[in-house]
VEXVEXLUM-217816 format. One line per 8 residues: their letters; for each residue y, x, z of C-alpha. Coordinates in steps of 0.25 Angstrom, whole numbers, plus 5000, padded with zeros to 4 digits. Last residue first. Example, Ala and Ser with C-alpha at 12.3 -4.5 7.8 and 13.67 -1.06 7.14 Angstrom:
BEGIN
sa) 4996,5055,5029; 4982,5049,5031
//
This chain:
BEGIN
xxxxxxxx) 4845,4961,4889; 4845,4972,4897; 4829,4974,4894; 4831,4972,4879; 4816,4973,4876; 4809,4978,4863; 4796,4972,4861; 4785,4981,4854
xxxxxxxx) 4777,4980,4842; 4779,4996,4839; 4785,4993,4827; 4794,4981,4834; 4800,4993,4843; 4804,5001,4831; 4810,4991,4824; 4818,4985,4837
xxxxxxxx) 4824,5000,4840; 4827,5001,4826; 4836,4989,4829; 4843,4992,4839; 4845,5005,4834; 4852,4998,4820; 4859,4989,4830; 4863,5001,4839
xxxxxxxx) 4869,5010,4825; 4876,4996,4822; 4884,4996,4835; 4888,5012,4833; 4894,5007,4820; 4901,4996,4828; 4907,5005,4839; 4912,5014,4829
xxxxxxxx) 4920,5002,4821; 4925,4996,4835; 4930,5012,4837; 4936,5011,4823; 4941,4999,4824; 4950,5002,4837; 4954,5014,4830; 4961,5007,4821
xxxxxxxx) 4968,4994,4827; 4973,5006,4837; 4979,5013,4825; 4984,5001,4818; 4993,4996,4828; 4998,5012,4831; 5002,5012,4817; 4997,5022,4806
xxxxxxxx) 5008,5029,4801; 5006,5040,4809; 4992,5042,4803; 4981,5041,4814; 4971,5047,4821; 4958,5040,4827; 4953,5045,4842; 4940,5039,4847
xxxxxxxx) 4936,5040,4861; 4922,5033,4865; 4920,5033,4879; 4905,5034,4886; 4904,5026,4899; 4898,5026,4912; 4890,5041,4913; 4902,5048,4906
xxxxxxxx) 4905,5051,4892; 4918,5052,4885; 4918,5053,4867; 4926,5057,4859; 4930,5055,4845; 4940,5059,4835; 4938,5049,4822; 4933,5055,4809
xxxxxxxx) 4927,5043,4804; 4914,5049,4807; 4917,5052,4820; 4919,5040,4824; 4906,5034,4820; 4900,5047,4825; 4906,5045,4839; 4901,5028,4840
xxxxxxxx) 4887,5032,4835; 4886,5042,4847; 4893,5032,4855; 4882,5022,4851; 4872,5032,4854; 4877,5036,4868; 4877,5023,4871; 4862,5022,4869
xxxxxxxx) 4857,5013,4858; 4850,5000,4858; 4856,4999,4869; 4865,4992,4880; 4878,4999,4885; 4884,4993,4898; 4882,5004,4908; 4884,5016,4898
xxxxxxxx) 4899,5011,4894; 4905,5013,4882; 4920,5016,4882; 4928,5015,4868; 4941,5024,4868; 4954,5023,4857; 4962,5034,4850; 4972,5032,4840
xxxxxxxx) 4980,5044,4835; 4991,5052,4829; 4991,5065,4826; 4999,5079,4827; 5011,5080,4835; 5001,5067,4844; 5003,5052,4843; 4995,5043,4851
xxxxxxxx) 4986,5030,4850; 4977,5026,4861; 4968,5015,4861; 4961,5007,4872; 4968,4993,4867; 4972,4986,4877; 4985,4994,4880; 4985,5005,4868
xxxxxxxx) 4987,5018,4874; 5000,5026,4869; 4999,5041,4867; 5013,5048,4864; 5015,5063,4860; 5021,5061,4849; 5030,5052,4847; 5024,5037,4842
xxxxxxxx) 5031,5032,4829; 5023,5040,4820; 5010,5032,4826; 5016,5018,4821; 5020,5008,4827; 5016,4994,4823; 5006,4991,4834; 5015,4997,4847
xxxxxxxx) 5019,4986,4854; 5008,4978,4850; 4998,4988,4855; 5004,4987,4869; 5006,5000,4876; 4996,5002,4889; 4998,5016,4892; 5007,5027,4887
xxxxxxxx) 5003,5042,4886; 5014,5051,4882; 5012,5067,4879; 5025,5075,4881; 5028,5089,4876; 5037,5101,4882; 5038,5110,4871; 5035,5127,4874
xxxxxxxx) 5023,5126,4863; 5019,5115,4870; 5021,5109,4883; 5016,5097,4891; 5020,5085,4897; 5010,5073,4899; 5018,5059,4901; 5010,5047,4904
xxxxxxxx) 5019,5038,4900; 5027,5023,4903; 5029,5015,4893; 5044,5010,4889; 5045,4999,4877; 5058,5003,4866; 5048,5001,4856; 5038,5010,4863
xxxxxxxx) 5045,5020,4874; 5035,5030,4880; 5035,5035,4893; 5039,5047,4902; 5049,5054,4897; 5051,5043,4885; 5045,5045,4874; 5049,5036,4861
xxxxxxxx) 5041,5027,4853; 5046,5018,4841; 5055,5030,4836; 5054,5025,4821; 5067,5021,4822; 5073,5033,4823; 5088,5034,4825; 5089,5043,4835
xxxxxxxx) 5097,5036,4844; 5088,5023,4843; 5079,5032,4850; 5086,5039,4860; 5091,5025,4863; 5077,5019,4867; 5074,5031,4874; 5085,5030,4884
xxxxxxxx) 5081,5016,4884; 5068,5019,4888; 5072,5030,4897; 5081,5019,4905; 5069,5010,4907; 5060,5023,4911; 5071,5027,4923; 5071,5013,4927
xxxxxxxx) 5055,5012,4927; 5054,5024,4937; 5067,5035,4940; 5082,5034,4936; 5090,5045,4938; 5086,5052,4924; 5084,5039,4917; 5101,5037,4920
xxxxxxxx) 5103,5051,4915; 5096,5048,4901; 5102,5034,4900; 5117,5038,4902; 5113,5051,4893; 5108,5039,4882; 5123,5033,4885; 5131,5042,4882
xxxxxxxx) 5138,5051,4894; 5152,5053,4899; 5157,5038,4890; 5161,5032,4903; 5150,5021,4901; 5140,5031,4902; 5145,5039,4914; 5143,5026,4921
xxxxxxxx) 5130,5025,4917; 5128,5040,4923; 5136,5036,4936; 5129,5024,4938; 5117,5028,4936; 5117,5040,4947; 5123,5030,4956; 5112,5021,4954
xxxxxxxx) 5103,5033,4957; 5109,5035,4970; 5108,5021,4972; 5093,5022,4969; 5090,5032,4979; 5095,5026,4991; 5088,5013,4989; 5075,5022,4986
xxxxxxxx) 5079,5029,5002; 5076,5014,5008; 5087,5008,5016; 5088,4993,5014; 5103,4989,5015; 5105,4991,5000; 5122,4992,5002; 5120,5005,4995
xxxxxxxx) 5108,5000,4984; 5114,4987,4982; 5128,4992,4978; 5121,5003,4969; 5114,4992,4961; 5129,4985,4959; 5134,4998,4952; 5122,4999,4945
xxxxxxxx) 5123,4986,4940; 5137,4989,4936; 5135,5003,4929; 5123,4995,4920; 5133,4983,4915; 5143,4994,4912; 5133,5002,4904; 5126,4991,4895
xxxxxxxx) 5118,5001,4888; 5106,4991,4889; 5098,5002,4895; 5111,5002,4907; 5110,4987,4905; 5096,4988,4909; 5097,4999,4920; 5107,4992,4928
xxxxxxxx) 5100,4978,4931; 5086,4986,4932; 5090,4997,4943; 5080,4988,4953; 5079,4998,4966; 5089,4987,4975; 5078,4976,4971; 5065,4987,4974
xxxxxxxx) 5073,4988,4988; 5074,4972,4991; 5060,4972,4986; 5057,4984,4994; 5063,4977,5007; 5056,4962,5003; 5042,4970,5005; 5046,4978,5017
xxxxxxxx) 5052,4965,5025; 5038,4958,5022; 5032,4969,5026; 5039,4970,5040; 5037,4955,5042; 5023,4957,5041; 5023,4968,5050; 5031,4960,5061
xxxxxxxx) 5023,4949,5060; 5009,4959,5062; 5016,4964,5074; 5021,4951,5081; 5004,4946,5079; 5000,4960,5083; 5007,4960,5094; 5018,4968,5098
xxxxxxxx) 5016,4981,5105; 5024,4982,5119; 5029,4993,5125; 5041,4988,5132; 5050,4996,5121; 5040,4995,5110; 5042,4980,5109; 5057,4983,5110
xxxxxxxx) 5056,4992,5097; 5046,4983,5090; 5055,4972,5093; 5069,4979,5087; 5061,4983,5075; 5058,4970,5073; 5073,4966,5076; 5078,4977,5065
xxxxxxxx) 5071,4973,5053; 5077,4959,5055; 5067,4949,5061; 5060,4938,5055; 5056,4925,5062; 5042,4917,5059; 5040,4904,5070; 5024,4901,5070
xx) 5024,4887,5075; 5010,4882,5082
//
């Protein structure tokens, strides 16, 4: 048996489907499912093509590299493919309208009508998504070198963070005080090693960044600096001799004691631990998370001891009364 395989332009399937409707006919499954699986195949390579014809990269780069000519002819050259795109998708339409946009803002540029940080500032403004953040980045970048502060390690961006000269995305909260609009930035997942050596004066206020791998956070506020890490417990997998809530009990006062900020969550799976330890702005950000890291290992291990001197009170006591103790899980 030979399967024979043809593809049809676009235009001859719907030809087919057309006739076949004309004479009132449906095609059979087996001539329908081909179709269908044609169609998707066709669909895939057509957002390719489109996601292709979307790629800004080839003019951004030399634009962030300040290469200015280079950046008007690859836009030049991008805005060709979009109008002779012979794929008709309204996203096509809206990128070369931006395209143009660009051009005549880096154009501008190179003419002398506006520096090159307005050229960065209004091109972010009509860009959207990752584009948008990679031109912010160098925006920032150059605000900072502008400045002249070296110690600028962190910036904000409006809606990240940059640390040495790496983008994260935020969570942004906006609020006001005192008539001021202020920002509070959360970053996710920053790499210890990027961030070891600096040091707590070189985050803005404002920022939180979470450790990856780590479960510590470490922030900056106007007024303190701070480490803050979270040990979960959970009910289902504690053995005695003591009762969870005792070794959290032990855990808290240990804390406490040393003058740490402590709270603690309770629901019926799991009890959590949150310690919060402040910090000098010299200190680094290495060091704070090294830390706070020993102090909660240091809390766990003094409520350890209080359960081995239990454990063993409980085996005195039950040796008095001459009986056997049993470790039923065991």
């Amino acid at each position: 048996m030979m399967k024979l395989e043809v593809e049809l332009p676009d235009d001859l399937y719907d030809e087919l489907l057309n006739r076949l409707a004309e004479e009132g006919l449906e095609p059979s499954e087996y001539v329908r499912r081909l179709i269908e699986e044609d169609m998707e195949v066709w669909r895939e390579r057509r957002e390719e093509e489109i996601e292709d014809l979307l790629d800004l990269s080839d003019a951004l780069i030399p634009l962030c590299e300040g290469r200015l000519d280079r950046c008007v002819g690859a836009l030049r050259s991008k805005l060709k493919d979009l109008e002779e795109a012979e794929v008709e998708d309204e996203r096509i339409a809206r990128a070369a309208e931006a395209v143009e946009e660009l051009l005549e803002i880096v154009n501008a540029c190179v003419k002398g009508s506006i520096t090159y940080e307005e050229c960065l500032r209004a091109c972010a403004n009509v860009l959207t998504g990752e584009d948008r953040r990679f031109v912010l980045a160098r925006l920032e970048e150059l605000l900072r070198k502008k400045s002249g502060a070296p110690s600028a390690k962190v910036s904000v961006t409006v809606d990240g963070v940059v640390i040495k000269g790496v983008y994260f995305p935020a969570e942004v909260e906006e609020y006001e005080e005192e008539g001021e609009l202020k920002r509070e930035y959360r970053v996710e997942d920053v790499p210890l090693s990027l961030v070891y050596d600096l040091k707590f004066r070189d985050l803005p206020p404002g920022v939180t960044l979470m450790i990856a791998d780590e479960f510590v956070e470490v922030g900056r506020t106007e007024d303190s600096c701070y480490a803050w890490k979270e040990a979960y417990f959970y009910r289902k997998y504690w053995l005695p001799p003591i009762s969870l809530d005792d070794y959290v009990s032990a855990m808290v006062a240990y804390l406490e004691r040393m003058g740490h900020s402590v709270y603690v969550d309770v629901d019926d799976g799991h009890y959590s631990v949150q310690v919060t330890v402040e910090f000098d702005p010299e200190t680094s950000i290495g060091e704070a998370v090294e830390k706070i890291k020993d102090i909660v290992l240091e809390a766990e291990g003094f409520a350890d001891e209080l359960a081995e001197k239990v454990d063993e009170a409980v085996d005195r006591i039950f040796a008095e009364a001459g009986v056997e103790r049993r470790r039923w899980g065991d």
